[in-house]
C-alpha positions in Angstrom: 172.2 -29.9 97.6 173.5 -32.8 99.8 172.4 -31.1 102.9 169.1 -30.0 101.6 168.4 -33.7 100.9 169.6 -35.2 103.9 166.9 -32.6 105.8 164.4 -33.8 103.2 164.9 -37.2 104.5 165.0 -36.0 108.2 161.2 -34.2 107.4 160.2 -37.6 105.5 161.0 -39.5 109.0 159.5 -36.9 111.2 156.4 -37.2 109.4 156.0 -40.9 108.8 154.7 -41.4 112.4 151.6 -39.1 112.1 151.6 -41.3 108.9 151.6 -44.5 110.1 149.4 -43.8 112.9 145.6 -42.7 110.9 143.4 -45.2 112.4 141.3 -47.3 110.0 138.5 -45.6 109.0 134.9 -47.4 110.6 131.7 -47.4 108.7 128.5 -48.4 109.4 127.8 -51.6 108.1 127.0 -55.6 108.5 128.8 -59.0 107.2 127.3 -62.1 106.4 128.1 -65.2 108.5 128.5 -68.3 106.5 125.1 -69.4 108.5 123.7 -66.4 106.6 123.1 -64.3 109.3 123.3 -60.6 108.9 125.4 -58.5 111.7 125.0 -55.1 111.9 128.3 -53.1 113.1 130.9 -50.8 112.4 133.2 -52.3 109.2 136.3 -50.8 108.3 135.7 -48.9 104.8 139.5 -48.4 102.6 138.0 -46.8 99.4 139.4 -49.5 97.8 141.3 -49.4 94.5 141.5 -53.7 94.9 139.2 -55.4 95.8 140.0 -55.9 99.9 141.6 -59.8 101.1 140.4 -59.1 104.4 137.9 -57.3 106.1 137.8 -55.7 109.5 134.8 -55.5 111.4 133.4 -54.9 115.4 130.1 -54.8 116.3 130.5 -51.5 117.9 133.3 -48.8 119.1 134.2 -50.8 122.0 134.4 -54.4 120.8 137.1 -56.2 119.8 138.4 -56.0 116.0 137.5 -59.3 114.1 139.2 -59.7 110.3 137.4 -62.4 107.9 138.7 -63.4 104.7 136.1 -64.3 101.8 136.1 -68.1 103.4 134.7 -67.3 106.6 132.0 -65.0 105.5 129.4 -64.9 102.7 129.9 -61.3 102.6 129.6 -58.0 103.5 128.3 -54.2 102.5 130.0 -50.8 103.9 129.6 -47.3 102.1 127.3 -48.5 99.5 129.4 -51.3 98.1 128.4 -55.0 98.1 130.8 -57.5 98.5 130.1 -61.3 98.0 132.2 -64.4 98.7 133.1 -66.5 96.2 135.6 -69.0 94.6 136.4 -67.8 90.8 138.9 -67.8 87.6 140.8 -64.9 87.2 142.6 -64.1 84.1 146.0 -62.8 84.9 148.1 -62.1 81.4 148.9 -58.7 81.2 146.8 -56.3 79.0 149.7 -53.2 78.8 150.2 -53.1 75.2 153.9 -52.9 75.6 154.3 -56.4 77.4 151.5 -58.6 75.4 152.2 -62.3 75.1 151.6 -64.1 71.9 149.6 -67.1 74.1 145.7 -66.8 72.5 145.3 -69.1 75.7 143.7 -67.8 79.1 146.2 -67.7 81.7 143.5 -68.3 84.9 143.9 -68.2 88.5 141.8 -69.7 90.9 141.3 -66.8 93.8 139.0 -66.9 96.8 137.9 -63.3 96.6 135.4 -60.9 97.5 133.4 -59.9 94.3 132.0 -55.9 94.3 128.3 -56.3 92.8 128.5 -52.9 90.2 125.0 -54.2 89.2 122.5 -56.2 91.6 119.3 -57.4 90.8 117.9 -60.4 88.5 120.8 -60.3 86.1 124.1 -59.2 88.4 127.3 -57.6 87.0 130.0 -57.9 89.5 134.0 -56.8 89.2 137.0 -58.2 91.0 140.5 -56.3 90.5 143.3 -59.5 91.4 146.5 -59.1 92.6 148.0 -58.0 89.2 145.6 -54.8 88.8 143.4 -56.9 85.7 139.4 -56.3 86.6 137.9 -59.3 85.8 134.1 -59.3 85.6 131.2 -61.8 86.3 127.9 -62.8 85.9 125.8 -64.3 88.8 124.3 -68.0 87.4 122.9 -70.8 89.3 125.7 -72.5 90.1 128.1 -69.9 91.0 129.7 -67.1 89.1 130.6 -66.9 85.6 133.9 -65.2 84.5 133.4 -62.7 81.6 136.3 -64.0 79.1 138.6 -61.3 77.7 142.1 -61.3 76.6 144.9 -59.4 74.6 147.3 -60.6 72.9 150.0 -60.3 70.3 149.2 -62.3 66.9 152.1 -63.2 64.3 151.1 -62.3 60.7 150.8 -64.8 58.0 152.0 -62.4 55.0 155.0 -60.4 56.8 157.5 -61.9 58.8 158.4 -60.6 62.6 155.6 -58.5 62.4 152.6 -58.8 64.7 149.4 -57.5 65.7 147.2 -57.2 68.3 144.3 -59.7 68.7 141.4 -59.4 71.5 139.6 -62.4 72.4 135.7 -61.1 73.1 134.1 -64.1 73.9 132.6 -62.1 76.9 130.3 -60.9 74.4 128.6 -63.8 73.3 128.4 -64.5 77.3 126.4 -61.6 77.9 123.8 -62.0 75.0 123.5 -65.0 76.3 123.0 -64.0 80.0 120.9 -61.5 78.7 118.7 -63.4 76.2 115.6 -62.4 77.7 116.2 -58.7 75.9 115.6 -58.5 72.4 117.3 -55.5 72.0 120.6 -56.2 73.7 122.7 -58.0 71.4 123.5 -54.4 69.1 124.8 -53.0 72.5 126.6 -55.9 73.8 128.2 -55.9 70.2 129.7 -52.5 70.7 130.7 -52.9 74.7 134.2 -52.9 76.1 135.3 -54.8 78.7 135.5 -51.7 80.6 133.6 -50.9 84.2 131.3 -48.2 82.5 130.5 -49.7 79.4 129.7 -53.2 81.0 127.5 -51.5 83.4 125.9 -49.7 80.5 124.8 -52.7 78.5 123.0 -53.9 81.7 121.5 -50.4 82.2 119.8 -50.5 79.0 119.2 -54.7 79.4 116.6 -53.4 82.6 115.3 -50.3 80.8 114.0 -52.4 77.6 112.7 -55.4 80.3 111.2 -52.5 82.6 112.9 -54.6 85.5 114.2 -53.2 88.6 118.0 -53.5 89.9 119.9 -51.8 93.1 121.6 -48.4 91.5 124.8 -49.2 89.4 128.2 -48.1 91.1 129.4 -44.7 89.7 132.5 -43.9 88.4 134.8 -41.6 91.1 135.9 -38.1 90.4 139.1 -36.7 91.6 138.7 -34.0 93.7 139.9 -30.3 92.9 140.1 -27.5 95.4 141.7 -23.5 95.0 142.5 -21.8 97.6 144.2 -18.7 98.9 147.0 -18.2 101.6 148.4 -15.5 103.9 150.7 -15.0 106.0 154.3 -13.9 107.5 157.5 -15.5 107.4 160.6 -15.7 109.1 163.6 -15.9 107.6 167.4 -16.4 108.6 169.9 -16.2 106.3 173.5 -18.2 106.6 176.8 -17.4 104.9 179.1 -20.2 105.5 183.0 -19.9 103.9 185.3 -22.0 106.5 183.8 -19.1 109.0 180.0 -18.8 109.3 177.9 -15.4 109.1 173.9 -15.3 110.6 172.2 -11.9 109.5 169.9 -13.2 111.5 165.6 -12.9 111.4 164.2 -11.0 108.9 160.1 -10.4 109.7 158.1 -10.4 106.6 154.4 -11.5 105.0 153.7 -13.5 102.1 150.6 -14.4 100.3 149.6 -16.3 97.7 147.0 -19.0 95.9 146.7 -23.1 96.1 145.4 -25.4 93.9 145.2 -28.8 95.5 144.6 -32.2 93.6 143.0 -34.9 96.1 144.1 -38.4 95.1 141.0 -41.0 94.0 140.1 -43.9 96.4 142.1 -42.5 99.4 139.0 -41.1 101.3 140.6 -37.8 100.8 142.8 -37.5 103.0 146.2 -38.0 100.1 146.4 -34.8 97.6 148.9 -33.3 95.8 149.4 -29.5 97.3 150.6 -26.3 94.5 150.9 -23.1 95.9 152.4 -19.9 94.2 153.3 -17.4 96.6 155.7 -14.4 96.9 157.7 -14.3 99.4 160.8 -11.9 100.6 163.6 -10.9 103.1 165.6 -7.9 103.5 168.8 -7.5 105.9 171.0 -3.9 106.7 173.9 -4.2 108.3 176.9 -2.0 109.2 180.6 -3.3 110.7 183.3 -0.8 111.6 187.2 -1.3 111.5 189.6 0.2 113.2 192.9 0.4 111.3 195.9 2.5 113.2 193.8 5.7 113.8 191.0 5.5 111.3 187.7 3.8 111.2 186.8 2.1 108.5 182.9 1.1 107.9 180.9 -1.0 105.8 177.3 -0.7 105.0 175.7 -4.0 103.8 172.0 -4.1 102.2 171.1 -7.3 101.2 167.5 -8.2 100.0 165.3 -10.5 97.8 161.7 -10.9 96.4 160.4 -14.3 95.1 157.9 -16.0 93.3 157.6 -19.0 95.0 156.0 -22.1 93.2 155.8 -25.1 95.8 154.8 -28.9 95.4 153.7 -30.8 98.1 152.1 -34.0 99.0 149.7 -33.7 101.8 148.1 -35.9 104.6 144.6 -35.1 106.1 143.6 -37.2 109.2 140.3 -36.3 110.2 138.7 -36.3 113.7 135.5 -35.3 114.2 134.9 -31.6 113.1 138.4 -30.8 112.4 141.4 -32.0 109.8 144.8 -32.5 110.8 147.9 -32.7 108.1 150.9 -32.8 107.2 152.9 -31.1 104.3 156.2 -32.4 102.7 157.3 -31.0 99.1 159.7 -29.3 97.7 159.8 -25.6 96.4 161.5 -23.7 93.3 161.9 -19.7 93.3 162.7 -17.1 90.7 163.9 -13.8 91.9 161.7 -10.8 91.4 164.1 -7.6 92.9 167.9 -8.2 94.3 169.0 -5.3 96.4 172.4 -6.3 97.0 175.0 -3.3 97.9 178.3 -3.3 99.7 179.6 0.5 100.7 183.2 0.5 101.9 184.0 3.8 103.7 187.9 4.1 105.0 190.5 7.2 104.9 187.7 9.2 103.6 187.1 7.5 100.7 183.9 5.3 99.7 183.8 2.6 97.1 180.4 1.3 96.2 180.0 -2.2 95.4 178.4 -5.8 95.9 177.7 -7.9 99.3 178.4 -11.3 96.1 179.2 -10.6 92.8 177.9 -13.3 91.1 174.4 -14.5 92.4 171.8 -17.1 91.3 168.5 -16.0 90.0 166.8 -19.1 91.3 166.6 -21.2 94.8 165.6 -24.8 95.4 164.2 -25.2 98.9 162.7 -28.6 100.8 159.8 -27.8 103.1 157.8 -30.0 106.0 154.5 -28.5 107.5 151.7 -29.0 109.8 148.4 -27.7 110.2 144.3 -28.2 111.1 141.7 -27.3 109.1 138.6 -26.3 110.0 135.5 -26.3 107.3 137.3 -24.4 104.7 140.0 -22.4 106.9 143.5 -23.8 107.6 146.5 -23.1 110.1 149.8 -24.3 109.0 153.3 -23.7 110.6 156.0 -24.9 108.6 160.0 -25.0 108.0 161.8 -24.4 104.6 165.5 -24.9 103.9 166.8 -23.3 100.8 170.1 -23.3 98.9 169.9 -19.5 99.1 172.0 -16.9 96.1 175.4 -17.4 95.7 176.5 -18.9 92.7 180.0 -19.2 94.0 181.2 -22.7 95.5 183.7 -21.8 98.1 180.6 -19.4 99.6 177.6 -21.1 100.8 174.3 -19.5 101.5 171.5 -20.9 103.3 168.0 -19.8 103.7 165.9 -21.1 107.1 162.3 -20.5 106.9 159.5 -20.5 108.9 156.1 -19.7 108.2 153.1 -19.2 109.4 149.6 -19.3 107.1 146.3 -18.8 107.4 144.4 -20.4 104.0 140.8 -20.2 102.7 139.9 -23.1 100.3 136.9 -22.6 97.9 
Protein backbone atom coordinates (compact mmCIF):
# COMPACT_ATOMS: atom_id res chain seq x y z
CA UNK A 1 0.00 0.00 0.00
CA UNK A 2 3.00 2.37 0.14
CA UNK A 3 2.75 3.09 -3.46
CA UNK A 4 -0.88 3.53 -3.55
CA UNK A 5 -0.39 6.24 -0.84
CA UNK A 6 2.45 7.97 -2.30
CA UNK A 7 -0.04 8.33 -5.68
CA UNK A 8 -2.72 9.49 -3.25
CA UNK A 9 -0.48 12.22 -2.26
CA UNK A 10 0.64 12.88 -5.89
CA UNK A 11 -3.46 13.29 -6.81
CA UNK A 12 -3.92 15.45 -3.47
CA UNK A 13 -1.08 17.95 -5.08
CA UNK A 14 -2.29 17.83 -8.54
CA UNK A 15 -5.55 18.86 -7.34
CA UNK A 16 -4.73 21.57 -4.75
CA UNK A 17 -4.18 24.17 -7.59
CA UNK A 18 -7.70 24.04 -9.11
CA UNK A 19 -8.25 24.29 -5.25
CA UNK A 20 -6.55 27.10 -4.30
CA UNK A 21 -7.48 28.93 -7.30
CA UNK A 22 -11.81 29.38 -6.88
CA UNK A 23 -12.17 32.95 -6.91
CA UNK A 24 -14.09 34.65 -4.05
CA UNK A 25 -17.45 34.44 -4.61
CA UNK A 26 -19.10 38.38 -5.35
CA UNK A 27 -22.63 39.23 -4.32
CA UNK A 28 -24.64 42.03 -4.78
CA UNK A 29 -24.49 44.16 -1.93
CA UNK A 30 -23.56 47.68 -0.01
CA UNK A 31 -21.30 48.57 3.18
CA UNK A 32 -21.76 51.27 5.52
CA UNK A 33 -19.05 54.00 5.70
CA UNK A 34 -18.44 55.15 9.17
CA UNK A 35 -20.04 58.67 7.70
CA UNK A 36 -23.11 56.41 7.35
CA UNK A 37 -23.27 56.37 3.85
CA UNK A 38 -24.62 53.50 2.03
CA UNK A 39 -22.46 52.04 -1.15
CA UNK A 40 -23.99 49.80 -3.37
CA UNK A 41 -21.44 47.14 -4.93
CA UNK A 42 -20.48 43.84 -5.42
CA UNK A 43 -19.31 42.22 -1.63
CA UNK A 44 -17.64 39.10 -1.35
CA UNK A 45 -20.34 36.54 0.27
CA UNK A 46 -18.26 33.17 2.24
CA UNK A 47 -21.44 31.47 3.64
CA UNK A 48 -19.97 31.89 6.70
CA UNK A 49 -19.83 29.44 9.51
CA UNK A 50 -17.87 32.55 11.80
CA UNK A 51 -18.82 35.49 11.70
CA UNK A 52 -16.22 37.15 8.88
CA UNK A 53 -13.00 39.61 10.38
CA UNK A 54 -12.82 41.25 7.18
CA UNK A 55 -14.88 41.95 4.43
CA UNK A 56 -14.10 42.40 0.75
CA UNK A 57 -15.93 44.69 -1.30
CA UNK A 58 -15.58 46.73 -5.09
CA UNK A 59 -17.98 48.78 -6.33
CA UNK A 60 -18.22 46.90 -9.42
CA UNK A 61 -16.44 43.99 -11.60
CA UNK A 62 -13.69 46.16 -12.64
CA UNK A 63 -12.70 48.14 -9.54
CA UNK A 64 -10.24 47.62 -7.32
CA UNK A 65 -10.83 45.07 -4.25
CA UNK A 66 -11.09 47.11 -0.84
CA UNK A 67 -11.14 44.89 2.62
CA UNK A 68 -12.65 46.73 5.91
CA UNK A 69 -12.53 45.32 9.20
CA UNK A 70 -15.59 46.09 11.67
CA UNK A 71 -13.53 49.64 12.62
CA UNK A 72 -13.62 51.09 9.41
CA UNK A 73 -17.13 50.48 8.52
CA UNK A 74 -20.51 50.56 10.31
CA UNK A 75 -21.53 47.66 8.40
CA UNK A 76 -22.59 45.86 5.72
CA UNK A 77 -25.47 43.30 4.15
CA UNK A 78 -24.73 40.58 1.28
CA UNK A 79 -27.09 37.46 0.62
CA UNK A 80 -29.63 38.48 3.07
CA UNK A 81 -27.54 38.73 6.11
CA UNK A 82 -26.92 41.96 8.11
CA UNK A 83 -23.87 42.67 9.59
CA UNK A 84 -23.28 45.57 12.12
CA UNK A 85 -20.05 47.02 13.66
CA UNK A 86 -19.59 46.87 17.02
CA UNK A 87 -17.31 46.69 20.09
CA UNK A 88 -18.64 43.77 22.61
CA UNK A 89 -17.87 41.00 25.42
CA UNK A 90 -17.53 37.71 24.32
CA UNK A 91 -17.63 34.84 26.64
CA UNK A 92 -14.93 32.41 25.75
CA UNK A 93 -14.87 29.27 28.42
CA UNK A 94 -15.58 26.27 26.63
CA UNK A 95 -19.18 24.76 26.79
CA UNK A 96 -17.94 20.82 25.55
CA UNK A 97 -19.09 18.92 28.40
CA UNK A 98 -15.95 16.96 28.50
CA UNK A 99 -13.56 20.09 29.13
CA UNK A 100 -15.85 22.28 31.57
CA UNK A 101 -13.99 24.51 34.13
CA UNK A 102 -15.26 24.76 37.64
CA UNK A 103 -14.88 28.90 37.33
CA UNK A 104 -18.89 30.11 37.89
CA UNK A 105 -17.03 33.37 36.66
CA UNK A 106 -17.44 34.74 32.98
CA UNK A 107 -14.31 34.48 31.11
CA UNK A 108 -15.01 37.73 28.52
CA UNK A 109 -13.16 39.00 25.69
CA UNK A 110 -13.43 42.26 24.38
CA UNK A 111 -13.70 41.70 20.22
CA UNK A 112 -14.29 44.34 17.60
CA UNK A 113 -16.65 42.22 15.47
CA UNK A 114 -19.15 42.20 13.00
CA UNK A 115 -22.51 41.18 14.69
CA UNK A 116 -25.22 39.09 12.16
CA UNK A 117 -28.79 40.65 13.12
CA UNK A 118 -30.95 36.99 13.16
CA UNK A 119 -33.77 39.38 14.24
CA UNK A 120 -34.13 43.19 13.17
CA UNK A 121 -36.62 45.43 14.05
CA UNK A 122 -37.67 47.37 17.45
CA UNK A 123 -36.31 44.72 19.69
CA UNK A 124 -33.04 43.12 17.75
CA UNK A 125 -31.53 39.66 18.31
CA UNK A 126 -28.13 39.45 16.87
CA UNK A 127 -25.36 36.42 17.06
CA UNK A 128 -21.53 36.58 16.84
CA UNK A 129 -19.61 33.12 16.60
CA UNK A 130 -15.66 34.32 18.17
CA UNK A 131 -12.72 32.78 17.48
CA UNK A 132 -13.24 29.79 19.76
CA UNK A 133 -16.57 28.58 17.86
CA UNK A 134 -18.95 29.86 21.25
CA UNK A 135 -22.08 32.04 19.64
CA UNK A 136 -22.59 34.67 21.83
CA UNK A 137 -25.86 36.65 21.43
CA UNK A 138 -27.02 40.29 21.95
CA UNK A 139 -29.57 42.62 22.30
CA UNK A 140 -29.56 46.06 20.58
CA UNK A 141 -30.01 48.91 23.71
CA UNK A 142 -29.36 52.55 23.66
CA UNK A 143 -26.04 52.62 24.34
CA UNK A 144 -24.63 49.79 22.47
CA UNK A 145 -25.15 46.12 22.52
CA UNK A 146 -25.95 44.02 25.33
CA UNK A 147 -24.32 40.48 25.68
CA UNK A 148 -26.79 37.71 26.49
CA UNK A 149 -25.03 36.02 29.72
CA UNK A 150 -24.63 32.18 29.54
CA UNK A 151 -22.23 29.79 30.92
CA UNK A 152 -21.38 26.12 31.81
CA UNK A 153 -19.68 24.90 34.23
CA UNK A 154 -18.62 22.14 36.52
CA UNK A 155 -19.92 22.54 40.24
CA UNK A 156 -18.28 20.50 43.28
CA UNK A 157 -20.98 18.81 45.45
CA UNK A 158 -21.41 19.64 49.11
CA UNK A 159 -22.57 15.91 50.26
CA UNK A 160 -20.08 13.67 48.07
CA UNK A 161 -16.55 14.27 47.65
CA UNK A 162 -14.73 14.49 44.01
CA UNK A 163 -17.91 14.44 42.56
CA UNK A 164 -19.39 17.27 40.42
CA UNK A 165 -22.11 18.47 38.50
CA UNK A 166 -22.96 20.59 35.84
CA UNK A 167 -24.24 24.02 36.64
CA UNK A 168 -25.60 26.65 33.75
CA UNK A 169 -25.62 30.19 34.59
CA UNK A 170 -29.01 31.61 32.64
CA UNK A 171 -28.89 35.02 33.55
CA UNK A 172 -29.67 35.68 29.75
CA UNK A 173 -33.06 34.95 30.79
CA UNK A 174 -33.85 37.46 33.11
CA UNK A 175 -32.15 39.85 30.28
CA UNK A 176 -34.61 39.08 27.82
CA UNK A 177 -37.78 39.49 30.03
CA UNK A 178 -36.39 42.40 30.69
CA UNK A 179 -35.63 43.55 27.11
CA UNK A 180 -38.87 42.35 26.32
CA UNK A 181 -41.01 43.75 29.14
CA UNK A 182 -43.39 45.40 26.92
CA UNK A 183 -44.96 41.56 26.32
CA UNK A 184 -47.06 40.25 28.87
CA UNK A 185 -46.85 36.95 27.67
CA UNK A 186 -43.15 36.46 27.15
CA UNK A 187 -41.70 35.58 30.41
CA UNK A 188 -43.30 31.62 30.21
CA UNK A 189 -41.32 31.36 26.93
CA UNK A 190 -38.25 33.06 27.77
CA UNK A 191 -38.40 30.64 30.93
CA UNK A 192 -38.18 27.60 28.73
CA UNK A 193 -35.54 29.13 25.89
CA UNK A 194 -32.04 27.78 25.26
CA UNK A 195 -29.35 29.68 24.45
CA UNK A 196 -29.60 28.17 21.19
CA UNK A 197 -29.94 30.16 17.57
CA UNK A 198 -33.58 28.79 17.04
CA UNK A 199 -34.96 28.85 20.28
CA UNK A 200 -33.63 32.55 20.91
CA UNK A 201 -35.11 33.51 17.69
CA UNK A 202 -38.29 31.82 18.72
CA UNK A 203 -38.93 33.78 21.91
CA UNK A 204 -38.64 36.96 19.76
CA UNK A 205 -41.03 35.45 17.12
CA UNK A 206 -43.75 35.06 19.54
CA UNK A 207 -42.48 38.60 21.58
CA UNK A 208 -43.81 40.49 17.93
CA UNK A 209 -46.77 38.15 17.33
CA UNK A 210 -48.42 39.00 20.90
CA UNK A 211 -47.28 43.04 20.39
CA UNK A 212 -48.67 42.72 16.62
CA UNK A 213 -45.24 44.63 15.77
CA UNK A 214 -43.35 44.18 12.65
CA UNK A 215 -39.55 42.91 12.36
CA UNK A 216 -37.22 42.07 9.02
CA UNK A 217 -37.78 37.96 8.54
CA UNK A 218 -35.71 35.98 11.20
CA UNK A 219 -32.56 34.04 9.58
CA UNK A 220 -33.42 30.37 8.93
CA UNK A 221 -31.63 27.55 9.94
CA UNK A 222 -29.49 25.73 6.79
CA UNK A 223 -30.21 22.39 5.42
CA UNK A 224 -27.49 20.12 4.16
CA UNK A 225 -27.98 19.39 0.81
CA UNK A 226 -28.63 15.65 -0.48
CA UNK A 227 -28.54 14.59 -4.12
CA UNK A 228 -28.87 10.68 -5.92
CA UNK A 229 -27.71 10.20 -8.91
CA UNK A 230 -26.90 7.52 -11.49
CA UNK A 231 -23.62 6.88 -13.61
CA UNK A 232 -22.49 5.12 -16.76
CA UNK A 233 -19.86 4.45 -18.40
CA UNK A 234 -16.65 2.38 -19.73
CA UNK A 235 -13.45 1.75 -18.27
CA UNK A 236 -10.14 0.99 -19.10
CA UNK A 237 -8.13 -1.15 -17.34
CA UNK A 238 -4.42 -2.36 -17.24
CA UNK A 239 -3.32 -4.88 -15.21
CA UNK A 240 0.52 -5.23 -13.82
CA UNK A 241 2.20 -8.30 -12.41
CA UNK A 242 5.39 -7.31 -10.97
CA UNK A 243 7.86 -10.29 -9.31
CA UNK A 244 11.64 -8.83 -9.79
CA UNK A 245 10.41 -9.11 -13.73
CA UNK A 246 7.22 -7.12 -14.68
CA UNK A 247 4.15 -8.48 -16.81
CA UNK A 248 1.40 -5.78 -18.63
CA UNK A 249 -1.76 -7.83 -19.97
CA UNK A 250 -2.32 -4.73 -21.14
CA UNK A 251 -6.02 -2.78 -21.84
CA UNK A 252 -8.94 -4.41 -21.15
CA UNK A 253 -12.21 -2.33 -22.76
CA UNK A 254 -15.24 -2.59 -20.55
CA UNK A 255 -18.54 -0.51 -19.14
CA UNK A 256 -19.58 0.10 -15.72
CA UNK A 257 -22.58 1.59 -14.22
CA UNK A 258 -23.83 2.41 -11.16
CA UNK A 259 -25.72 4.92 -8.52
CA UNK A 260 -24.35 8.26 -6.35
CA UNK A 261 -25.51 9.62 -3.36
CA UNK A 262 -23.76 12.91 -2.74
CA UNK A 263 -23.78 14.87 0.65
CA UNK A 264 -23.09 18.74 0.00
CA UNK A 265 -21.25 20.20 3.05
CA UNK A 266 -23.34 23.30 5.05
CA UNK A 267 -22.05 26.90 4.64
CA UNK A 268 -19.68 26.16 1.76
CA UNK A 269 -21.94 27.65 -1.06
CA UNK A 270 -22.03 24.15 -2.33
CA UNK A 271 -19.34 23.69 -4.01
CA UNK A 272 -17.64 20.96 -0.93
CA UNK A 273 -19.59 17.49 -0.75
CA UNK A 274 -18.89 14.20 0.18
CA UNK A 275 -19.26 11.92 -3.14
CA UNK A 276 -20.57 7.75 -2.65
CA UNK A 277 -20.94 5.87 -5.58
CA UNK A 278 -21.53 1.99 -5.84
CA UNK A 279 -20.80 0.73 -9.14
CA UNK A 280 -19.72 -2.64 -10.75
CA UNK A 281 -17.11 -2.62 -12.50
CA UNK A 282 -14.90 -5.58 -14.50
CA UNK A 283 -11.87 -6.68 -16.68
CA UNK A 284 -11.16 -9.73 -18.44
CA UNK A 285 -7.67 -10.78 -20.16
CA UNK A 286 -6.83 -14.14 -22.57
CA UNK A 287 -3.57 -14.82 -23.28
CA UNK A 288 -1.59 -17.64 -24.87
CA UNK A 289 2.54 -18.05 -24.77
CA UNK A 290 4.30 -20.91 -26.59
CA UNK A 291 7.69 -22.70 -25.65
CA UNK A 292 9.83 -24.31 -27.50
CA UNK A 293 11.71 -27.06 -25.70
CA UNK A 294 14.24 -29.37 -28.01
CA UNK A 295 11.60 -30.34 -30.68
CA UNK A 296 8.25 -29.73 -28.94
CA UNK A 297 6.08 -26.78 -28.28
CA UNK A 298 4.88 -26.24 -25.26
CA UNK A 299 1.70 -23.70 -24.74
CA UNK A 300 -0.01 -21.98 -22.18
CA UNK A 301 -3.45 -20.60 -22.20
CA UNK A 302 -4.08 -17.93 -19.53
CA UNK A 303 -7.78 -16.55 -18.68
CA UNK A 304 -7.75 -14.16 -16.17
CA UNK A 305 -10.94 -12.11 -15.26
CA UNK A 306 -12.79 -10.22 -12.46
CA UNK A 307 -16.24 -8.61 -11.59
CA UNK A 308 -16.60 -6.00 -8.77
CA UNK A 309 -18.85 -4.20 -6.68
CA UNK A 310 -17.28 -1.14 -6.29
CA UNK A 311 -18.14 1.25 -3.29
CA UNK A 312 -16.22 4.60 -3.64
CA UNK A 313 -15.83 7.68 -1.23
CA UNK A 314 -14.88 10.88 -2.40
CA UNK A 315 -14.60 14.46 -1.51
CA UNK A 316 -15.55 16.69 -4.30
CA UNK A 317 -14.90 20.39 -5.42
CA UNK A 318 -17.48 22.28 -7.64
CA UNK A 319 -16.25 25.73 -9.03
CA UNK A 320 -18.89 27.30 -10.83
CA UNK A 321 -18.80 29.65 -13.83
CA UNK A 322 -21.60 30.89 -15.31
CA UNK A 323 -23.95 28.10 -16.63
CA UNK A 324 -21.65 25.25 -16.03
CA UNK A 325 -19.75 23.43 -12.80
CA UNK A 326 -16.31 22.31 -12.85
CA UNK A 327 -14.83 19.71 -10.16
CA UNK A 328 -12.62 17.80 -8.96
CA UNK A 329 -12.78 14.23 -7.35
CA UNK A 330 -10.28 12.65 -4.83
CA UNK A 331 -11.37 9.44 -2.62
CA UNK A 332 -10.64 6.38 -2.12
CA UNK A 333 -12.43 3.12 -3.23
CA UNK A 334 -12.93 -0.55 -1.66
CA UNK A 335 -14.15 -3.68 -3.98
CA UNK A 336 -15.52 -7.10 -3.30
CA UNK A 337 -15.22 -9.59 -5.94
CA UNK A 338 -18.35 -10.83 -7.68
CA UNK A 339 -16.94 -13.75 -10.35
CA UNK A 340 -13.00 -14.74 -10.57
CA UNK A 341 -12.22 -16.57 -13.83
CA UNK A 342 -8.80 -17.38 -13.20
CA UNK A 343 -7.39 -20.52 -15.35
CA UNK A 344 -3.89 -21.57 -16.35
CA UNK A 345 -3.85 -24.58 -19.15
CA UNK A 346 -0.25 -26.01 -19.59
CA UNK A 347 -0.07 -28.05 -22.78
CA UNK A 348 3.52 -29.84 -23.50
CA UNK A 349 4.49 -33.51 -24.84
CA UNK A 350 0.97 -33.96 -25.41
CA UNK A 351 -0.13 -33.70 -22.16
CA UNK A 352 -2.44 -30.82 -20.49
CA UNK A 353 -2.53 -29.92 -16.90
CA UNK A 354 -5.28 -27.56 -15.84
CA UNK A 355 -4.68 -25.11 -13.27
CA UNK A 356 -4.46 -21.43 -11.78
CA UNK A 357 -2.86 -18.09 -13.33
CA UNK A 358 -2.38 -17.39 -8.80
CA UNK A 359 -3.33 -19.77 -6.39
CA UNK A 360 -4.10 -17.83 -3.60
CA UNK A 361 -6.03 -14.55 -4.47
CA UNK A 362 -7.75 -11.74 -2.42
CA UNK A 363 -11.40 -11.35 -2.55
CA UNK A 364 -11.16 -7.62 -2.01
CA UNK A 365 -9.06 -4.50 -3.60
CA UNK A 366 -8.34 -1.04 -2.14
CA UNK A 367 -7.89 1.50 -4.86
CA UNK A 368 -7.08 5.56 -4.58
CA UNK A 369 -8.77 7.56 -7.34
CA UNK A 370 -8.45 11.47 -8.61
CA UNK A 371 -11.09 12.81 -11.23
CA UNK A 372 -12.31 15.73 -13.09
CA UNK A 373 -15.40 16.74 -14.66
CA UNK A 374 -18.19 19.66 -15.68
CA UNK A 375 -21.54 19.55 -15.04
CA UNK A 376 -24.12 20.89 -16.67
CA UNK A 377 -27.77 21.37 -14.96
CA UNK A 378 -28.09 17.92 -13.76
CA UNK A 379 -25.65 16.01 -16.31
CA UNK A 380 -21.93 15.36 -15.61
CA UNK A 381 -18.63 14.39 -17.53
CA UNK A 382 -16.00 12.99 -15.48
CA UNK A 383 -12.63 11.38 -16.58
CA UNK A 384 -10.78 9.93 -13.95
CA UNK A 385 -7.60 7.58 -12.83
CA UNK A 386 -7.83 4.67 -10.22
CA UNK A 387 -4.81 2.79 -8.82
CA UNK A 388 -5.60 -0.45 -7.11
CA UNK A 389 -3.71 -3.03 -5.12
CA UNK A 390 -5.08 -5.58 -7.54
CA UNK A 391 -5.64 -9.89 -6.42
CA UNK A 392 -2.76 -11.59 -5.26
CA UNK A 393 -2.54 -12.40 -1.82
CA UNK A 394 1.06 -13.44 -2.21
CA UNK A 395 3.87 -10.93 -1.18
CA UNK A 396 6.71 -11.78 -3.46
CA UNK A 397 3.96 -11.20 -6.50
CA UNK A 398 2.57 -7.90 -6.87
CA UNK A 399 -0.50 -6.91 -8.79
CA UNK A 400 -1.54 -3.56 -9.88
CA UNK A 401 -4.70 -2.37 -11.38
CA UNK A 402 -4.53 1.17 -13.58
CA UNK A 403 -7.87 2.58 -14.28
CA UNK A 404 -9.29 4.93 -16.30
CA UNK A 405 -12.73 5.90 -16.69
CA UNK A 406 -14.96 7.70 -18.35
CA UNK A 407 -18.75 8.66 -16.97
CA UNK A 408 -21.56 10.22 -17.92
CA UNK A 409 -23.98 10.87 -14.55
CA UNK A 410 -27.62 12.11 -14.15
CA UNK A 411 -28.22 13.69 -10.64
CA UNK A 412 -31.91 13.94 -9.46
Amino acid sequence: MKNLRSHFLVGIFLAMPLLLSAQLNYQSGYIITNDSDTIEGLVHYGNWDKNPEVVAFRKNESAELEKYRPSDILGFSVSNEHYVSALVDSENSSRNTNSLDDDPNLHLKRDSAFLLYLIKGEKSLLSFKNSYGNENFYTRGKDGYDLLVYKRYMQKSTETQNQYSIVENETFKGQIILYLKDSEDIRSTAYKCRYTKQSLQGVFKDYYKSTGKTYQKELSKEKSKIEFGVLAGVSSTRLIFSSGVEHDFGLSQDVVFGGSFEFYLPRKLNRLSINNELMYTQFSYQEQYEETIGFQTATSDVKLGYSYLKLNNMFRYRYPFKQVAFFVNIGISNAWVLSEENELIETSYGNTRNGKVINDTRKYEQCINFGMGIRYKKFSLEGRYELGNGMSAYTGLKTTTKRNYLFLAYAF
